[in-house]
N, CA, C and O atoms as CSV, one atom per row, in Angstrom:
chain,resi,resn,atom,element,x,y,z
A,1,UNK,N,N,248.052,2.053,35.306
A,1,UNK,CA,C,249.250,2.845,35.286
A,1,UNK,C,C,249.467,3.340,33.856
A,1,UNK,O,O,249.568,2.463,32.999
A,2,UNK,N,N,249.568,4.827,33.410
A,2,UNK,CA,C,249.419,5.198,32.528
A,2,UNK,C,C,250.993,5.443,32.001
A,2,UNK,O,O,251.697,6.043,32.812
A,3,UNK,N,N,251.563,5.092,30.868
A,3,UNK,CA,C,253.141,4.589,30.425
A,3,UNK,C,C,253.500,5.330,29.099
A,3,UNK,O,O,252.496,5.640,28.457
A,4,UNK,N,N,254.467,5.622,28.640
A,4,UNK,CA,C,254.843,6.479,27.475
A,4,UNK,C,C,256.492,5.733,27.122
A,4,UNK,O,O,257.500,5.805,27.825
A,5,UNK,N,N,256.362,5.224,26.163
A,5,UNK,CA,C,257.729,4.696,25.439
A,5,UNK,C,C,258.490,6.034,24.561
A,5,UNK,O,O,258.255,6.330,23.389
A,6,UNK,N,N,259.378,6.670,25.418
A,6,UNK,CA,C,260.214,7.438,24.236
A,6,UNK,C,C,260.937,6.881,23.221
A,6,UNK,O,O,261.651,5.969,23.638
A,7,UNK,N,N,261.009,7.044,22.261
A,7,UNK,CA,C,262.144,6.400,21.059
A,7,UNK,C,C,262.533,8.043,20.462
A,7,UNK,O,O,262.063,9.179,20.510
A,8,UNK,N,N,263.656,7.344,19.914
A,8,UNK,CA,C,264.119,8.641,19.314
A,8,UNK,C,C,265.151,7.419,18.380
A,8,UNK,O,O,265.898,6.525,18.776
A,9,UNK,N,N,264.863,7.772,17.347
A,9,UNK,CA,C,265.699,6.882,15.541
A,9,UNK,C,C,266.992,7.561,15.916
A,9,UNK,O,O,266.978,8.698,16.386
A,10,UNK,N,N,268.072,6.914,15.727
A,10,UNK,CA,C,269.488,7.041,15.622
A,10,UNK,C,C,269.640,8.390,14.545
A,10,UNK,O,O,270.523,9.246,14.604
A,11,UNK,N,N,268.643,8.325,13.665
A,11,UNK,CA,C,268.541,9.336,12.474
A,11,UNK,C,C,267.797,10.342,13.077
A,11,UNK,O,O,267.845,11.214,12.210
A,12,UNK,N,N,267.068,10.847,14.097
A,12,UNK,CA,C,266.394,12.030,14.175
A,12,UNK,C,C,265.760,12.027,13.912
A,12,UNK,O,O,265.115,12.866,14.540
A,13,UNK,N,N,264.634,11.161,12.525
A,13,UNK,CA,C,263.856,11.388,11.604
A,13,UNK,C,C,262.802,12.201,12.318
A,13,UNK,O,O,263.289,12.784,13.286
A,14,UNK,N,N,261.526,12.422,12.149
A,14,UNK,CA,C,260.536,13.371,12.101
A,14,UNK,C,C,259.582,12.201,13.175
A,14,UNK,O,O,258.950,12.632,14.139
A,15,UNK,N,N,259.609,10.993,12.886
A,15,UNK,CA,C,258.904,9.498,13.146
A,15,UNK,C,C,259.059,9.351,14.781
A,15,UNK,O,O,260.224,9.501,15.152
A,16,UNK,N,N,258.357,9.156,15.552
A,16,UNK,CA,C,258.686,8.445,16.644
A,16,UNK,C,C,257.855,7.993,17.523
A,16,UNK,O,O,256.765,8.423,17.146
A,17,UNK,N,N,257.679,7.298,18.608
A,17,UNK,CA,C,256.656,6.512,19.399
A,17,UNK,C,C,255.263,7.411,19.608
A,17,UNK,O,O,254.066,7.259,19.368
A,18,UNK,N,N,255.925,8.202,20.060
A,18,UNK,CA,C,255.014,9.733,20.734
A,18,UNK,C,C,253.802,9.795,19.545
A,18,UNK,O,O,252.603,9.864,19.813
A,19,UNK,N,N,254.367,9.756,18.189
A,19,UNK,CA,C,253.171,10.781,17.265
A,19,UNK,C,C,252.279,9.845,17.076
A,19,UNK,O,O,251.309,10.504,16.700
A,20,UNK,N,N,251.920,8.619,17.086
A,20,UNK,CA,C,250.763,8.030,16.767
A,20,UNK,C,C,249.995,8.354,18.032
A,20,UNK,O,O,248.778,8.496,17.919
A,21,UNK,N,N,250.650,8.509,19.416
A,21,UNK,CA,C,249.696,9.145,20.440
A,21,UNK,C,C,249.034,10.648,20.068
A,21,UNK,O,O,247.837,10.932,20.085
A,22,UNK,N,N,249.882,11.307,19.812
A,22,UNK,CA,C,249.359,12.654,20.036
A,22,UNK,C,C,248.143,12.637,18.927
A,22,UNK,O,O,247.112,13.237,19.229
A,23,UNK,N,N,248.207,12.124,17.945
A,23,UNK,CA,C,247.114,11.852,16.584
A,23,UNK,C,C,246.100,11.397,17.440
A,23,UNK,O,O,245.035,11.800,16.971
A,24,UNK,N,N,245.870,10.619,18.679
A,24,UNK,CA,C,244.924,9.984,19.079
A,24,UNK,C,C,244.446,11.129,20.231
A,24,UNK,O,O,243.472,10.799,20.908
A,25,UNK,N,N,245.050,12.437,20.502
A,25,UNK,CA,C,244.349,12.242,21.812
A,25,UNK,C,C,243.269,13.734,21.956
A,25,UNK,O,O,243.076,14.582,21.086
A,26,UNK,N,N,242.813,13.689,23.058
A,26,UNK,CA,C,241.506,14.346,22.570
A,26,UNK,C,C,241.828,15.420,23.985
A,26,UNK,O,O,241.511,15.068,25.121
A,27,UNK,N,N,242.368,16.492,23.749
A,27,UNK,CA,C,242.676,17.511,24.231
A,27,UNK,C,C,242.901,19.357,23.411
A,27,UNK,O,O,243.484,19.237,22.334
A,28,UNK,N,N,242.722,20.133,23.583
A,28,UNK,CA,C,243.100,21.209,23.630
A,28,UNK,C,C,243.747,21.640,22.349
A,28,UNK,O,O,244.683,22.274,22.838
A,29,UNK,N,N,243.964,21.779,20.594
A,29,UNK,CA,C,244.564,21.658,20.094
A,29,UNK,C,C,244.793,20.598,19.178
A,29,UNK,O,O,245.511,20.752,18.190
A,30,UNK,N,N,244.050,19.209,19.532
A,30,UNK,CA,C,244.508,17.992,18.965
A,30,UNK,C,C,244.002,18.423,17.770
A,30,UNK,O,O,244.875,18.847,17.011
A,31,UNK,N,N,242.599,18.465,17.242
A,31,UNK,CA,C,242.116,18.309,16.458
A,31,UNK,C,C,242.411,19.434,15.230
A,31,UNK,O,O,242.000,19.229,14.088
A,32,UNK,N,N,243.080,20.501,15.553
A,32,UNK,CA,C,244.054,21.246,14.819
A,32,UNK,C,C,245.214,20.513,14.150
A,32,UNK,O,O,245.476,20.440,12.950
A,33,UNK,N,N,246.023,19.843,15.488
A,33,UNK,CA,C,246.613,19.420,15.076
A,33,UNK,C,C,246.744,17.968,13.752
A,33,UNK,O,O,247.672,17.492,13.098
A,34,UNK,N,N,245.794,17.792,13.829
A,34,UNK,CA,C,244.835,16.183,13.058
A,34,UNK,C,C,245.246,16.877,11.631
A,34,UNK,O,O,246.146,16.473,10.895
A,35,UNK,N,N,244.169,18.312,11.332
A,35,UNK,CA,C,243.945,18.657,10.170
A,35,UNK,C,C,245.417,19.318,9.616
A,35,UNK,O,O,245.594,19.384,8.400
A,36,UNK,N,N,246.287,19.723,10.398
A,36,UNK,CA,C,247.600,19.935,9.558
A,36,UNK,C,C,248.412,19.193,9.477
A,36,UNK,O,O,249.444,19.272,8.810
A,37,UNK,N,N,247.863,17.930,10.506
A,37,UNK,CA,C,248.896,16.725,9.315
A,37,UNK,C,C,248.558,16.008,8.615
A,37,UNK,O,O,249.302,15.185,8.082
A,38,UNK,N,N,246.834,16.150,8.328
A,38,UNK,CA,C,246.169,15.771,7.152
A,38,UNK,C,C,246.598,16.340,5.774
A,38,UNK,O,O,246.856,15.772,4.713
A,39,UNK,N,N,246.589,17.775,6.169
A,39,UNK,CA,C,246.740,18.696,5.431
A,39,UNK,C,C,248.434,18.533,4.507
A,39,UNK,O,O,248.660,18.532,3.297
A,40,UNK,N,N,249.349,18.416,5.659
A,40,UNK,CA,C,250.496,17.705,4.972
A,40,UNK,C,C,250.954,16.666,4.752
A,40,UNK,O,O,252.171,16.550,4.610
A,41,UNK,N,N,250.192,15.715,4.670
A,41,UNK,CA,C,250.051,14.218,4.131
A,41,UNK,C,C,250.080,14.505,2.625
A,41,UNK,O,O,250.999,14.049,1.944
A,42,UNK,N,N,248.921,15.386,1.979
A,42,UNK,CA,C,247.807,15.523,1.392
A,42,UNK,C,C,249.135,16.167,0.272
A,42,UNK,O,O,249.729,15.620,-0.657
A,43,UNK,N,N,249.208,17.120,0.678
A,43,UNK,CA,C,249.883,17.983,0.057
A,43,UNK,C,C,251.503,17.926,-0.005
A,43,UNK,O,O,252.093,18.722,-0.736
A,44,UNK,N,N,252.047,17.198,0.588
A,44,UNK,CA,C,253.379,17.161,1.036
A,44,UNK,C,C,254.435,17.941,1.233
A,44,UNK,O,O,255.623,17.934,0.913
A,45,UNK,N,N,253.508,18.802,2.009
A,45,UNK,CA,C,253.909,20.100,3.098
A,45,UNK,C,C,253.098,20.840,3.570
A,45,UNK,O,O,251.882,20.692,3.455
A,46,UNK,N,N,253.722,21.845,4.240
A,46,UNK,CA,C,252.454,22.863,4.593
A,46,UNK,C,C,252.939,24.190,4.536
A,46,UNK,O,O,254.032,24.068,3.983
A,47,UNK,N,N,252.733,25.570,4.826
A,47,UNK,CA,C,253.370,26.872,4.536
A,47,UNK,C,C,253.521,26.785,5.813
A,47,UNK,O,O,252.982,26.163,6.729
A,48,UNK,N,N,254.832,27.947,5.630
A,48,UNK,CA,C,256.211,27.890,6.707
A,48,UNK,C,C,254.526,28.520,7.734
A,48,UNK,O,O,253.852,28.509,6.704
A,49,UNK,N,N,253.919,28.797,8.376
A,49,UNK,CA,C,252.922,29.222,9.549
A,49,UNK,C,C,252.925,28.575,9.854
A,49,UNK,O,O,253.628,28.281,10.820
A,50,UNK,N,N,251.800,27.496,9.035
A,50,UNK,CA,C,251.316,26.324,9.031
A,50,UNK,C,C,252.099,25.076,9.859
A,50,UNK,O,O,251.597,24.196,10.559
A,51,UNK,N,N,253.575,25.336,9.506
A,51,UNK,CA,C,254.571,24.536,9.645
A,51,UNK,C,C,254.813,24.748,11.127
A,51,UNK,O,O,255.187,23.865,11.899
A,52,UNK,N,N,254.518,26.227,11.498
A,52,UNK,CA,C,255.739,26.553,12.633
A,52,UNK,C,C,254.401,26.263,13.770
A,52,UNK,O,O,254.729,25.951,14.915
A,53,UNK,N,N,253.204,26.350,13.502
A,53,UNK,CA,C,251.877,25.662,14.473
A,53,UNK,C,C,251.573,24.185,14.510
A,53,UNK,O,O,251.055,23.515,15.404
A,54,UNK,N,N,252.005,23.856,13.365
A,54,UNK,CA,C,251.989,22.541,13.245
A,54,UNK,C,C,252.784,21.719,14.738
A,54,UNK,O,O,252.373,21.012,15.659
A,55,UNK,N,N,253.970,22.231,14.363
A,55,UNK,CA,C,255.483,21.528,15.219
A,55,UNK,C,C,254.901,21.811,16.659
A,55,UNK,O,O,254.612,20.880,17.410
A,56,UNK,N,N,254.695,23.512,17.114
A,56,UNK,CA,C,254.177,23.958,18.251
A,56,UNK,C,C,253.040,23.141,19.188
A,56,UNK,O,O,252.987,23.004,20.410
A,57,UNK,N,N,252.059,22.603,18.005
A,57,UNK,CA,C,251.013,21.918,18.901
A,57,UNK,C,C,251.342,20.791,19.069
A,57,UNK,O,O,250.617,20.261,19.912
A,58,UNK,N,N,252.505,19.781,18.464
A,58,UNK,CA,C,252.670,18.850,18.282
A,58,UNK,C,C,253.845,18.702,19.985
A,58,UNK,O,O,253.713,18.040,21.015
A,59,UNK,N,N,254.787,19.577,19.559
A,59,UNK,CA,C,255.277,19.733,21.232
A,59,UNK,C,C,254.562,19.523,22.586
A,59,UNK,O,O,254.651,18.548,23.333
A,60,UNK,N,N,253.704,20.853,22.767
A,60,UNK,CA,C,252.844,20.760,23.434
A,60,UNK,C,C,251.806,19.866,23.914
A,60,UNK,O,O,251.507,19.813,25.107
A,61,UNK,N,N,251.152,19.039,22.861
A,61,UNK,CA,C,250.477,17.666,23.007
A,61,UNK,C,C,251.695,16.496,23.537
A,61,UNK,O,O,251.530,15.573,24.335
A,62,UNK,N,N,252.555,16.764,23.031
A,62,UNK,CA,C,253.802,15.899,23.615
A,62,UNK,C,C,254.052,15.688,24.816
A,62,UNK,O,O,254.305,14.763,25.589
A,63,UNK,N,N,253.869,17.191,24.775
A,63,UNK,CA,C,254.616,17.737,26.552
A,63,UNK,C,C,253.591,17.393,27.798
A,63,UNK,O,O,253.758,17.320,29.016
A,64,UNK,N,N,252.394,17.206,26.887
A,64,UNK,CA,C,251.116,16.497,27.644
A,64,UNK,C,C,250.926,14.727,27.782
A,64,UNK,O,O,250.709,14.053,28.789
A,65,UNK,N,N,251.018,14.508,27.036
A,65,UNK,CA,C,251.471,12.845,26.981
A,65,UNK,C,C,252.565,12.787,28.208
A,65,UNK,O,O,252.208,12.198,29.229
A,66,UNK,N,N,253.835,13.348,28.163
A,66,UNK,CA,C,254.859,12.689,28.623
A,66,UNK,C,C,254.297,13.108,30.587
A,66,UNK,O,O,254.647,12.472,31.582
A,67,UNK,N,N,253.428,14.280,30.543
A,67,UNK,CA,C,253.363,14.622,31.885
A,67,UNK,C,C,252.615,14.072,32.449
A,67,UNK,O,O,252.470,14.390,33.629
A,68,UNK,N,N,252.008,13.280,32.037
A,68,UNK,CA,C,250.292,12.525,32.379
A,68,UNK,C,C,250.703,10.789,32.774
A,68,UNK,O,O,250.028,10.020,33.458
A,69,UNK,N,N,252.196,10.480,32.001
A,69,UNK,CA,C,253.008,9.269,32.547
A,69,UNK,C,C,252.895,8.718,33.538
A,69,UNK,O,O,251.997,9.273,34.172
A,70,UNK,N,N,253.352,7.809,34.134
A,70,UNK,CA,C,253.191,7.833,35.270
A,70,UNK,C,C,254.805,6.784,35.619
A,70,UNK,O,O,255.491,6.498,36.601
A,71,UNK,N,N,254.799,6.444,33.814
A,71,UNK,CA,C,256.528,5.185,33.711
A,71,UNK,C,C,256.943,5.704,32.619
A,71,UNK,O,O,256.248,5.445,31.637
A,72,UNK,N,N,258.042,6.494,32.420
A,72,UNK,CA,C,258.578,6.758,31.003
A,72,UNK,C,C,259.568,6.246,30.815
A,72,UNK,O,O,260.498,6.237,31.622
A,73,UNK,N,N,259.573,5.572,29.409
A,73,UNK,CA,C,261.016,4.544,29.355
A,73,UNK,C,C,261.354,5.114,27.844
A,73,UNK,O,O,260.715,5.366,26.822
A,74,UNK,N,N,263.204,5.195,28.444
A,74,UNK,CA,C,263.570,5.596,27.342
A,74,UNK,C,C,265.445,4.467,27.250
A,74,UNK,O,O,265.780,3.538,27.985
A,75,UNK,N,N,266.016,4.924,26.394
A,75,UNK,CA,C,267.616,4.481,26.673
A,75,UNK,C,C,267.871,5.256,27.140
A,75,UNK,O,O,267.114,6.199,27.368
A,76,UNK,N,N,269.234,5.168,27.529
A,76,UNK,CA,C,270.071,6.252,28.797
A,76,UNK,C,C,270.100,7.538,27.882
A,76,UNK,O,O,269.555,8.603,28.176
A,77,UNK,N,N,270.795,7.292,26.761
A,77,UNK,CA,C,270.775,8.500,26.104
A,77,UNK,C,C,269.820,9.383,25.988
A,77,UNK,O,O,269.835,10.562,26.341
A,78,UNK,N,N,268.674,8.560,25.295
A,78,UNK,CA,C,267.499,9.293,25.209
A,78,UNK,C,C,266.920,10.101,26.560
A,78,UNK,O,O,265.984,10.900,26.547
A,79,UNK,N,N,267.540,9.783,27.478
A,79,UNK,CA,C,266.987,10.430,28.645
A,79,UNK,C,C,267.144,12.319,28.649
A,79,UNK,O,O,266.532,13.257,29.160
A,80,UNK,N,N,268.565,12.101,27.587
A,80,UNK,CA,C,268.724,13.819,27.270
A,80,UNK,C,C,267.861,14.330,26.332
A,80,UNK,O,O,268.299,15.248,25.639
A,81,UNK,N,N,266.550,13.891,26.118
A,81,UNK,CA,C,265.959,13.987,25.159
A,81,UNK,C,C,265.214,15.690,25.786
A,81,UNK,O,O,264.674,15.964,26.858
A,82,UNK,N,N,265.519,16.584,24.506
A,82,UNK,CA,C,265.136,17.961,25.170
A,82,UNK,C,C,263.233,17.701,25.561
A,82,UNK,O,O,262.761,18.582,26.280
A,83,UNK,N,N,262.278,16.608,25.124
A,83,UNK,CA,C,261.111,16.719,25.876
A,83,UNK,C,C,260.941,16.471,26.905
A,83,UNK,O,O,259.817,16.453,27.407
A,84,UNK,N,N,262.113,16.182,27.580
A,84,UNK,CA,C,262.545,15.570,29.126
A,84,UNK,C,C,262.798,16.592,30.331
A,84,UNK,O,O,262.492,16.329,31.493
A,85,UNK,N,N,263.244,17.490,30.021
A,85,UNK,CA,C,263.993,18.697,30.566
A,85,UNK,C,C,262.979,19.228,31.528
A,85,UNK,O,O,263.514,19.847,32.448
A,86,UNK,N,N,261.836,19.178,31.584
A,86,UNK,CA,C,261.169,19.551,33.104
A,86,UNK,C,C,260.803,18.676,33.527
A,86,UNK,O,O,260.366,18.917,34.652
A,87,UNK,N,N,260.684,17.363,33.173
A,87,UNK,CA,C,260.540,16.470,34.095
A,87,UNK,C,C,261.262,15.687,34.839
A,87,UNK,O,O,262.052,14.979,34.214
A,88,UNK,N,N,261.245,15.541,36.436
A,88,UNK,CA,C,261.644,15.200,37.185
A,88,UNK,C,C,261.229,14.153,37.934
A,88,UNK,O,O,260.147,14.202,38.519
A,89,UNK,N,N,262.094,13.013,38.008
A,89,UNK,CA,C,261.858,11.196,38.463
A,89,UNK,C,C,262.008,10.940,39.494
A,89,UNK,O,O,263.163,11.117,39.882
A,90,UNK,N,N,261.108,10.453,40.426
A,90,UNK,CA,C,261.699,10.232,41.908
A,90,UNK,C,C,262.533,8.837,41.868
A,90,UNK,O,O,263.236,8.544,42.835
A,91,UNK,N,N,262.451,8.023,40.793
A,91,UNK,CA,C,262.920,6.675,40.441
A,91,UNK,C,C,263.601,6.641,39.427
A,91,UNK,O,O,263.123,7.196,38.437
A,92,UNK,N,N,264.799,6.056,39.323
A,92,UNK,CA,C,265.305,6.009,37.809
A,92,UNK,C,C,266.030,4.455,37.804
A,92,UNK,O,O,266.949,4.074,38.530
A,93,UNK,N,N,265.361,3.747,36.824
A,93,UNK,CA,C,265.815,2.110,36.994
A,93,UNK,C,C,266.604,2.333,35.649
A,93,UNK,O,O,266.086,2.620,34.570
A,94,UNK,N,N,268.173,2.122,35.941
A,94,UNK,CA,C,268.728,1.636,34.423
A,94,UNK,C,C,268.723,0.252,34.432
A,94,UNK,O,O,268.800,-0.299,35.530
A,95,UNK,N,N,268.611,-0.750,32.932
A,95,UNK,CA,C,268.343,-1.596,33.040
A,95,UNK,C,C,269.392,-2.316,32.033
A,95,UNK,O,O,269.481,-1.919,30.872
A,96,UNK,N,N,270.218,-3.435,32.540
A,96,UNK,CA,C,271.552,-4.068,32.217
A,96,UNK,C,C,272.129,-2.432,32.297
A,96,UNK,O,O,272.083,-1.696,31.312
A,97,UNK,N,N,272.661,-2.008,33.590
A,97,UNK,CA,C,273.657,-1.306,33.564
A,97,UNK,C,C,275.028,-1.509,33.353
A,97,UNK,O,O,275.796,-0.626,32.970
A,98,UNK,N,N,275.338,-2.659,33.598
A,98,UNK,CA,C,276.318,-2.826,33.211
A,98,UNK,C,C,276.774,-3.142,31.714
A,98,UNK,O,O,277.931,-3.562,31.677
A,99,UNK,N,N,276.124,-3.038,30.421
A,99,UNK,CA,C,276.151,-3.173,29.424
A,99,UNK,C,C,276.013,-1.532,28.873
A,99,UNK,O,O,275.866,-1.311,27.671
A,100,UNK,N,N,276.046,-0.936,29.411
A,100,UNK,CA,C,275.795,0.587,29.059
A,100,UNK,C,C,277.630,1.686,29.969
A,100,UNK,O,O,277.918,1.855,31.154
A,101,UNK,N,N,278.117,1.982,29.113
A,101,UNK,CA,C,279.623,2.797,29.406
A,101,UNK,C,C,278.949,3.856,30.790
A,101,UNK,O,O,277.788,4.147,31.079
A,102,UNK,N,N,279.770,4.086,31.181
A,102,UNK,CA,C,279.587,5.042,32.609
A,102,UNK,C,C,279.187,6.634,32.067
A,102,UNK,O,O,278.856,7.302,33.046
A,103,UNK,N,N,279.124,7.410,30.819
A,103,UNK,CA,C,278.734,8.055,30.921
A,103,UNK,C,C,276.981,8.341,29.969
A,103,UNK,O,O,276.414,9.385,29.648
A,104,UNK,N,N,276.601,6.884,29.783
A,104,UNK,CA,C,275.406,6.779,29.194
A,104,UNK,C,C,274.826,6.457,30.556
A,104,UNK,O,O,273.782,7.006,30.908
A,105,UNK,N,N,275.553,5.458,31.458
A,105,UNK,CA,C,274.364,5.506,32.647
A,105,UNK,C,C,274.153,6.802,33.576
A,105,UNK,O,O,273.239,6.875,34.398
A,106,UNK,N,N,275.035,7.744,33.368
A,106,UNK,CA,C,274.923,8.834,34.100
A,106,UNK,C,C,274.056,9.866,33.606
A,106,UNK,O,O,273.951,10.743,34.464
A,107,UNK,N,N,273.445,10.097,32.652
A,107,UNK,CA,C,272.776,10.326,31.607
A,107,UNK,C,C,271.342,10.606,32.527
A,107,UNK,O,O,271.120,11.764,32.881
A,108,UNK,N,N,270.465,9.611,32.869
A,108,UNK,CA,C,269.287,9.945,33.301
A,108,UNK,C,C,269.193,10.169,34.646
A,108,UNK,O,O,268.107,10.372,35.189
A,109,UNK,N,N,270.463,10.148,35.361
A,109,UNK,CA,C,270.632,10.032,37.202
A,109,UNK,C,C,271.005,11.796,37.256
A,109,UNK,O,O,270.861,12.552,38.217
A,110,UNK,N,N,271.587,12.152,35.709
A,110,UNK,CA,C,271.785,13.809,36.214
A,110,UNK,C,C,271.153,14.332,35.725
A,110,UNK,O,O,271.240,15.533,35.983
A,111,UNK,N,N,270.181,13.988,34.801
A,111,UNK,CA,C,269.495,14.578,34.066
A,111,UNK,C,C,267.907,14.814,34.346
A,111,UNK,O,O,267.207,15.700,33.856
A,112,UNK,N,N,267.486,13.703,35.341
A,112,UNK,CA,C,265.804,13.832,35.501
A,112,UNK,C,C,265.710,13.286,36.926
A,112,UNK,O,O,264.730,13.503,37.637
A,113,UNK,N,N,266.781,12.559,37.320
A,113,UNK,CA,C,266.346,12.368,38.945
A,113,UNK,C,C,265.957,13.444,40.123
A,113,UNK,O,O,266.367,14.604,40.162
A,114,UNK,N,N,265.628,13.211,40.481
A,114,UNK,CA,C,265.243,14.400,42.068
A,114,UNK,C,C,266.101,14.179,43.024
A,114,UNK,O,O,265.999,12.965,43.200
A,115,UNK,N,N,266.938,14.602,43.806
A,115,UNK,CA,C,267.645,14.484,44.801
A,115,UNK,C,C,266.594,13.396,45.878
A,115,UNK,O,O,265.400,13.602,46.096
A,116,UNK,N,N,267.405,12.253,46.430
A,116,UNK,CA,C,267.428,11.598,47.607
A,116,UNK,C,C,267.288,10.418,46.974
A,116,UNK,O,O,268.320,9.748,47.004
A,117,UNK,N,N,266.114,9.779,46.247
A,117,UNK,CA,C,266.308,8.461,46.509
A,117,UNK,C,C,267.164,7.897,45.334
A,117,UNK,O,O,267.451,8.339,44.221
A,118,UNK,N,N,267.484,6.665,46.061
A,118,UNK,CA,C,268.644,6.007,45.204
A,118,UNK,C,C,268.116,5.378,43.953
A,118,UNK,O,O,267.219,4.556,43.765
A,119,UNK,N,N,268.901,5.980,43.192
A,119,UNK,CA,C,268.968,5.256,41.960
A,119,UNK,C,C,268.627,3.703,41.872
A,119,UNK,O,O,268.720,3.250,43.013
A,120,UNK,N,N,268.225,2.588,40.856
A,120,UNK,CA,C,268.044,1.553,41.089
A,120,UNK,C,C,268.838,0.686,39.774
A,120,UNK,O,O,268.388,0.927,38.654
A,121,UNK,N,N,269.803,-0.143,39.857
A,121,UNK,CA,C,270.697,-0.910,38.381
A,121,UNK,C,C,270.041,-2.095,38.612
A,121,UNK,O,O,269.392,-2.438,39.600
A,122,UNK,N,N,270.278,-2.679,37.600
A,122,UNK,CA,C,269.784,-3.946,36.853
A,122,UNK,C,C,270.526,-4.481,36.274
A,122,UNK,O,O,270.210,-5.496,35.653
């Protein structure tokens, strides 16, 4: 069963679960993507192009990771996470729902579920 941990830092930062995957994976773009964040390691930046292909392939490899899932776990919040937005859950387990306010658990039930089956709390 192939699984993807979303995180997203309270801060936004740039950092998150996803990018040590996308560095690893061997598709369409990756290896572009490798050398411009070599490239801005290296240099500590890259020119605004550079920058705006950089982010682009980095999405996209994202948007490939998260679709290839098969369990994506995130917090309730994070469920509004804009890499979320076409994907659609036939299952959505919140977990200690009751430790989460009523409009964080509502969060991934309106946001990525599919109409019919029931939701599942914990």
């Amino acid at each position: 069963m192939r699984h993807t941990h979303l995180h997203i830092p309270p801060s936004k930062q740039s950092s998150s679960w996803l990018r040590p995957q996308v560095a690893n994976l061997d598709l369409p773009g990756a290896e572009v993507f490798r050398k411009l964040q070599l490239l801005k390691s290296e240099k500590g930046g890259l020119s605004a192009s550079d920058e705006r292909q950089f982010v682009q392939l980095r999405r996209g490899l994202e948007k490939e990771i998260m679709a290839a899932a098969d369990v994506v776990c995130c917090t309730c919040v994070g469920a509004g996470d804009p890499r979320l937005t076409a994907l659609r859950f036939q299952h959505v387990l919140v977990d200690e729902a009751t430790q989460a306010t009523e409009p964080e658990a509502l969060m991934p039930l309106v946001l990525g579920a599919k109409q019919g089956p029931r939701p599942l709390f914990s």
